[in-house]
N, C-alpha and C positions, 0 to 999 in steps of 0.2 A: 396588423391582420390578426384576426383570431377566430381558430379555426375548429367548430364546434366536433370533437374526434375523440376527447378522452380518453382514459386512460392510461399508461404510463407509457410517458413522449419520447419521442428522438426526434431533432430536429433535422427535417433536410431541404435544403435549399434549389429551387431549380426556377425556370420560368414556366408560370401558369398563370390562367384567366389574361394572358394578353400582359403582365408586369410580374417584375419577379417578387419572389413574396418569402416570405419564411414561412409557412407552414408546420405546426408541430402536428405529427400522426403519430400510432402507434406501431411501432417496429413490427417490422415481418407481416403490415397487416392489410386486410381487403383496402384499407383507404389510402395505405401506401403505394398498394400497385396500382390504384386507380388513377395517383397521382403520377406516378411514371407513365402509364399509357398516355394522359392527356396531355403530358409533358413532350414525348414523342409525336404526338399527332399534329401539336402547333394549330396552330389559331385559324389557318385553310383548312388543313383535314381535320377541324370540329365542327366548320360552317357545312363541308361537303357529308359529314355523316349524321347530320341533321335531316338531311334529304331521304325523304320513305324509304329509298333502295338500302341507304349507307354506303358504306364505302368496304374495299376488298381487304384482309389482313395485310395482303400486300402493299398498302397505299404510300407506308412512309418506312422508311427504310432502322429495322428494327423493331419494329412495331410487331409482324409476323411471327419475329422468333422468342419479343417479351410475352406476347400471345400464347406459344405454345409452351412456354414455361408454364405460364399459369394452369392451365389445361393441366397438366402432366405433375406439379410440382409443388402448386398453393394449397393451404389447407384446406379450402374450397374451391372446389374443379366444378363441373358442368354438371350439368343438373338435368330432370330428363321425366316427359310429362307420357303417361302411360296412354298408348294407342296404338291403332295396327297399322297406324301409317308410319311408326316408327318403326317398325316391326320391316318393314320394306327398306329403310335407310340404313338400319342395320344390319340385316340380315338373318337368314330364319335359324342360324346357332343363337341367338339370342333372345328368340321371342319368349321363351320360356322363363328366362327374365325379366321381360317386358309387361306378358301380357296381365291383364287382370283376372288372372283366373284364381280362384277359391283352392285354399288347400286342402286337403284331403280331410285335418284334423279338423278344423274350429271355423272355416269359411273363411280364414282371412284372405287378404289379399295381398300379394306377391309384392315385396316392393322391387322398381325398377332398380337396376345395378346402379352402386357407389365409385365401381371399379374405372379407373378413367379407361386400362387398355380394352375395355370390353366398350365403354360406351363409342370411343372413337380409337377403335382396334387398328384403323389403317393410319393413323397420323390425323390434323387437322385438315381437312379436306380445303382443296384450291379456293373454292368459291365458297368459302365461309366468309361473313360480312362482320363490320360492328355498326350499330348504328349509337347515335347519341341525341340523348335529348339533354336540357337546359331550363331549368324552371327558374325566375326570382320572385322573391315577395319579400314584402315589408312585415319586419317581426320588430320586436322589442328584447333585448338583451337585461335583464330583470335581474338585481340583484337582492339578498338578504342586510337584516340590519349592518351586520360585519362583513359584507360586499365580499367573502369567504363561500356563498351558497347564491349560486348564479344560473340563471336559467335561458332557453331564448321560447319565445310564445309569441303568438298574434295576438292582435289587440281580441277577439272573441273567444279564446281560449285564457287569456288573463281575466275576460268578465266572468268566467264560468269558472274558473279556480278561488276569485275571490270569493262567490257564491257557495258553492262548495266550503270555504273555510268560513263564513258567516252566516251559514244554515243552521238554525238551530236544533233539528235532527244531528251535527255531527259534533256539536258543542263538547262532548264528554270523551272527543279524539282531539279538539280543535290546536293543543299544544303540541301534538305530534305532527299537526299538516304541515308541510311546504309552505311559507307567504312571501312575500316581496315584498318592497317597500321604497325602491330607488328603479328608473326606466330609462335606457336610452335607446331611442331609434336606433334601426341597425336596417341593414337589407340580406339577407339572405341567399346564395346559391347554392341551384347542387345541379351537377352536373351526374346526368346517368350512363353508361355505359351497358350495351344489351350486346354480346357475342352472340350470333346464330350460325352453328358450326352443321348444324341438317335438319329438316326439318322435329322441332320436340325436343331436338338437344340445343340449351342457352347453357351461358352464363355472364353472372354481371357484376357489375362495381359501381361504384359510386362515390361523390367527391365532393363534399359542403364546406363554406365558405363563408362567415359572416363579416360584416365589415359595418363598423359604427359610422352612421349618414356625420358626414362630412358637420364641423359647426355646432355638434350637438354634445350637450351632457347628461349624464345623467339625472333625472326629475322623477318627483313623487308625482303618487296615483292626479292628482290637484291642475299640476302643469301640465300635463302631456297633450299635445293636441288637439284640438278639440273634436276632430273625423276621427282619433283613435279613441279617445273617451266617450263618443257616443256610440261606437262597435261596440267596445268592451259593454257599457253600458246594458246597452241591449241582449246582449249574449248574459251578464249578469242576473239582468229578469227574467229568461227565459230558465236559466238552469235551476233560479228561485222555485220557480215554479212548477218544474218538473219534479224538483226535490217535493214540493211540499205535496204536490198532489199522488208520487209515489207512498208518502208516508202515509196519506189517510188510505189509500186502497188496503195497506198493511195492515192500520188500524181498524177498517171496517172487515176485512178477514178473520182480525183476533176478536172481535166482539160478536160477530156471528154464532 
């Protein structure tokens, strides 16, 4: 399993995505508690909070109070979209904080409270939900010549990078780009997590997952399938040519 999260690891062990996995995250971090929550919620209460309503904090036992941990205790707590219908959820000690009004000095505008007791003063309210979504897709796990500098990308983001490193606009950077040179299939998930604690107050987490397709090795640009090399492809000519026709617009400015 390998699990795109970076930065400096600690391994924890638990069951997710339906099998248990070893997953490296980074300590103490947004994608560690992501992976606790959906670790608690289990493979039911991922299917039921899929469903537009979601499901209650309540749902699975623990869930409610690694909930309000995070709320009250993560380095990133909830977050909070300026309006007057918040201004109602919270109450009017707060709107002063809330509202967008102009300061007296330079016009700016008031940012909404960081403070978690001020955003949710009374505790995490009953009928606070999570909801979850689930996306996959086919990417490509792309490595450098010394398989030391590794990437993951879709096949139309790999034709636009080559492009980019084979434009001749950027020739006089071109040993400083990023390239690849070895591809193996992979499928990608990520799993979202959306808290909605009242209306205007979320917060969220998230939880990515690669895993090399089953039978597959690593291959140059050459081999790779041929529905991915003609994306790539495609996406290739297109940023070709975005390049080049920015550059004469450039060109036709400096000659004017």
């Amino acid at each position: 399993t390998i699990a795109s999260f970076g930065g400096n690891f600690t391994t924890i062990y638990m069951s997710a995505f339906g099998r248990d996995v070893s997953t490296s995250v980074r300590s103490n971090s947004r994608n560690r508690e992501a992976l606790i929550l959906y670790s608690i919620l289990g493979e039911s209460g991922v299917k039921q909070a899929q469903q537009d309503k979601g499901i209650r904090l309540q749902y699975a036992p623990g869930f409610a109070k690694e909930s309000t941990e995070l709320v009250y205790h993560s380095q990133d707590g909830p977050s909070v979209v300026r309006s007057f219908q918040i201004n109602r959820q919270l109450g009017a000690a707060n709107r002063i904080l809330i509202n967008p009004r102009p300061s007296t000095g330079g016009g700016q505008i008031t940012p909404p409270p960081r403070e978690r007791t001020l955003i949710l003063d009374s505790g995490v309210p009953a009928n606070a939900v999570v909801k979850v979504s689930v996306r996959s897709e086919n990417v490509l796990h792309a490595y450098g010549d010394d398989k030391r500098r590794n990437g993951v990308l879709s096949a139309s983001q790999l034709g636009s990078q080559r492009a980019m490193h084979d434009s001749p606009a950027n020739a006089n950077r071109r040993q400083s780009m990023r390239s690849y040179s070895l591809f193996r299939p992979a499928k990608r998930t990520t799993i979202n997590l959306r808290f909605e604690f009242a209306e205007g107050v979320t917060m969220s987490r998230s939880l990515t997952e690669l895993l090399h397709v089953p039978g597959t090795k690593a291959l140059v640009y050459a081999e790779l399938p041929e529905d991915i090399r003609s994306e790539a492809d495609k996406a290739y000519q297109s940023t070709l040519r975005s390049l080049s026709n920015r550059g004469q617009r450039r060109g036709g400015r400096g000659g004017g």
